[in-house]
C-alpha positions in Angstrom: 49.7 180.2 -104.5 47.9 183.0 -106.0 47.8 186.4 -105.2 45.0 189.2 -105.3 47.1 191.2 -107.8 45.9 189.2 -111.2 48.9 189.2 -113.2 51.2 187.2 -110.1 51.4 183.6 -109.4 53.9 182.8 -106.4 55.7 179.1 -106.5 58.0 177.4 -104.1 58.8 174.0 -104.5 61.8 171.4 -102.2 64.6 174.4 -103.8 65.5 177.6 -102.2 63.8 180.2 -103.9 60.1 181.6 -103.8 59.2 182.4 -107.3 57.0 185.1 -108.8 55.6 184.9 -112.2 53.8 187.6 -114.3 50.8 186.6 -115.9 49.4 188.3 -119.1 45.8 188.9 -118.3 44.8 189.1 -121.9 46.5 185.7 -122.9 45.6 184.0 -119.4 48.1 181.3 -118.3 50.1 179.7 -120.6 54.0 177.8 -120.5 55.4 181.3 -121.5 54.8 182.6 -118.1 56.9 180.2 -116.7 60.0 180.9 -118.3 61.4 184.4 -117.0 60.5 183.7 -113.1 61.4 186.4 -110.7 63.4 185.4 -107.4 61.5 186.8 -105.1 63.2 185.3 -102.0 66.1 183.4 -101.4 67.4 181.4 -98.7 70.2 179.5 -97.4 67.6 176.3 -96.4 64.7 174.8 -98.0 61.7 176.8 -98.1 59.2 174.8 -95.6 56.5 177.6 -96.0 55.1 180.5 -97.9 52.1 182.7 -97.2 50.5 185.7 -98.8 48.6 188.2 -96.6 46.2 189.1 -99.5 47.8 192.2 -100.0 51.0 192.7 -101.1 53.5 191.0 -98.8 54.7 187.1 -99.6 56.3 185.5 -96.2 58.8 182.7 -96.8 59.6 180.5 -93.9 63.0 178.5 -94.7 64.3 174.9 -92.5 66.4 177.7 -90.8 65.8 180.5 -88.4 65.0 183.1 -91.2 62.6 184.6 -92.3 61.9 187.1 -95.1 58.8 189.3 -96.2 58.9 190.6 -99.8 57.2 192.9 -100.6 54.6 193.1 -104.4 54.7 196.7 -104.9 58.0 197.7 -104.3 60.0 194.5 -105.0 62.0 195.2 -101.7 63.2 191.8 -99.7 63.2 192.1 -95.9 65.2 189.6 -95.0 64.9 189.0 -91.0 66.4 186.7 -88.4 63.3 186.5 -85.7 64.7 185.9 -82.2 64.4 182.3 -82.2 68.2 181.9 -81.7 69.4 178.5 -82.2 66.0 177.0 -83.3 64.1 176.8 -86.3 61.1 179.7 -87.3 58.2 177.6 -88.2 55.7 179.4 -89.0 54.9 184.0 -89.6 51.7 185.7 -90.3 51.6 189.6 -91.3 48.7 191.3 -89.4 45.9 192.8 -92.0 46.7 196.3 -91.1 50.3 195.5 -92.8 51.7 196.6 -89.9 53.3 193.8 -87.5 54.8 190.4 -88.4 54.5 186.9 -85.6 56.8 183.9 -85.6 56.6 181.2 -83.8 59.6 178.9 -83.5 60.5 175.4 -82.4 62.1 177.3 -79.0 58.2 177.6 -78.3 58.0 181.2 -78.3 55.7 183.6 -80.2 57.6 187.5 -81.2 56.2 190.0 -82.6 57.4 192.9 -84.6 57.1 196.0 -86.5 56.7 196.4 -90.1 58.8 199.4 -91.6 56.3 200.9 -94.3 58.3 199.5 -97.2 
């Protein structure tokens, strides 16, 4: 996945970790991107999806009930347990104001929440 920032690639592969790589815009991509990746979110259970709003939040949806929000500009990790208790997230979407975060879950529900401005 690519984001709008130029210089970021975003990877997640059958592991635990989304990865973000910084990509030199005068060299373009090249294998020495690839070998200083930053963890950009970690989780307990494989990583079953990963989105990128198109501005500077990357969602990462893990086999559990987690999910976390990291966030391009700040490098800050919100790491949240949506109220699907007891069944797994499957899927989050960050509105485009960057202000609320949905879940939906296999319990069939649908929560919404708040975005702190970090």
């Amino acid at each position: 996945m690519c984001s709008n920032q130029v210089d970021k690639l975003i990877l997640a592969g059958n592991d635990k970790v989304v990865n973000t790589f910084t990509i030199n815009p005068e060299t373009g991509l090249t294998a020495d991107n690839f070998k200083e990746p930053f963890a950009a979110l970690k989780f307990d259970s494989e990583v079953k999806r990963v989105k990128f709003n198109g501005s500077k939040w990357i969602l990462g949806v893990a086999e559990d009930e987690h999910v976390s929000v990291f966030n391009t500009e700040t490098k800050a990790t919100l790491h949240c347990k949506p109220g699907h208790a007891g069944c797994m997230a499957k899927s989050a979407q960050i509105d485009q104001s960057n202000s609320y975060i949905a879940t939906t879950g296999t319990d069939g529900f649908l929560n919404i929440y708040k975005l702190s401005s970090t």
